[in-house]
N, C-alpha and C positions, 0 to 999 in steps of 0.2 A: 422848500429848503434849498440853501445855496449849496456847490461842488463841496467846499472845504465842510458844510454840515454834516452831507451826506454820507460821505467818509470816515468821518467821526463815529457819527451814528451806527454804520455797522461796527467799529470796533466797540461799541459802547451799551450797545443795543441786549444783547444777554448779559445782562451782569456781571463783569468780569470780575473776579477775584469777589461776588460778595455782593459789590457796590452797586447798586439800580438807578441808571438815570431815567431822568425820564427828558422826551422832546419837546418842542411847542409848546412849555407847559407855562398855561396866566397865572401871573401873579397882577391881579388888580387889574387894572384898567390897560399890563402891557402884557408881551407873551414871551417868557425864554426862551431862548435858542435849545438850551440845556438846563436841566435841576437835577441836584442829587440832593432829595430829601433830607437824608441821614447825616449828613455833613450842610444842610442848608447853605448850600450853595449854589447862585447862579450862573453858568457859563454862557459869555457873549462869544461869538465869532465874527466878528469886526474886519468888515472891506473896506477898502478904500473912502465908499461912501461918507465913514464915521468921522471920518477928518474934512468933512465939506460942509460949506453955507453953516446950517443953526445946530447940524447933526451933533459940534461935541456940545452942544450947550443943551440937546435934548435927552442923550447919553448920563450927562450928570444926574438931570433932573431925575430920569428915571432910577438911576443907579441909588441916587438919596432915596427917594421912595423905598427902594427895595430894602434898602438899609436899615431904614426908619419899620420894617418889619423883622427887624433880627438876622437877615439875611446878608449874606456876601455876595462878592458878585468879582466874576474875572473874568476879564476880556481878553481874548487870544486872536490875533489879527489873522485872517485869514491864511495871508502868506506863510505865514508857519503851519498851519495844518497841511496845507499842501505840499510844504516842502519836505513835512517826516511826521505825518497824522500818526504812525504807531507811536514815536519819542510823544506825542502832547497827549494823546488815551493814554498813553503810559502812567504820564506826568500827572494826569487827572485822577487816575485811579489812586495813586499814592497819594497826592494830596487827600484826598475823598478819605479815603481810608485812614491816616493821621486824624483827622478833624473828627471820626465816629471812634477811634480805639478799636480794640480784635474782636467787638460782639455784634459786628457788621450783619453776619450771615443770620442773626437772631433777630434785625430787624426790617418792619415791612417796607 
């Protein structure tokens, strides 16, 4: 896991409020950064790299994939986690939480 993951991950890592992600987790043939089941949703954490050579063209491909299984997918650029990682777990859990309704804590 990269710095701005790692960061994340402890704020994200017990449950907050409810919502359970999970890390490294495959979907298919690639691996999330992040999944929060319950809200099927993917979270990328996007360096610099993602804007070089074929990376936004294999970004897409991926992203459709994931799509094409019911899922979402957001990428949050590294630079922001680093810059205020609580404001983007914040950000994450509320979103997460909108997308499942108040019977979060009821599911696995």
């Amino acid at each position: 896991m990269s710095l701005p993951e790692v960061k994340l991950w402890a704020l994200l890592r017990r449950s907050p409020s409810g919502i359970r992600f999970r890390r490294q987790h495959p979907v298919g043939p690639y691996v999330a950064d992040f999944y929060c089941p319950a809200a099927k949703l993917i979270i990328e954490i996007d360096g610099i790299s993602h804007d070089l050579g074929d990376r936004p063209a294999l970004d897409l491909r991926r992203d459709n994939y994931v799509r094409h299984l019911g899922l979402s997918v957001l990428r949050i650029p590294a630079a922001d986690v680093l810059n205020d990682v609580t404001a983007v777990a914040d950000g994450l859990i509320a979103l997460c939480r909108e997308a499942v309704g108040p019977s979060t804590t009821q599911l696995r």
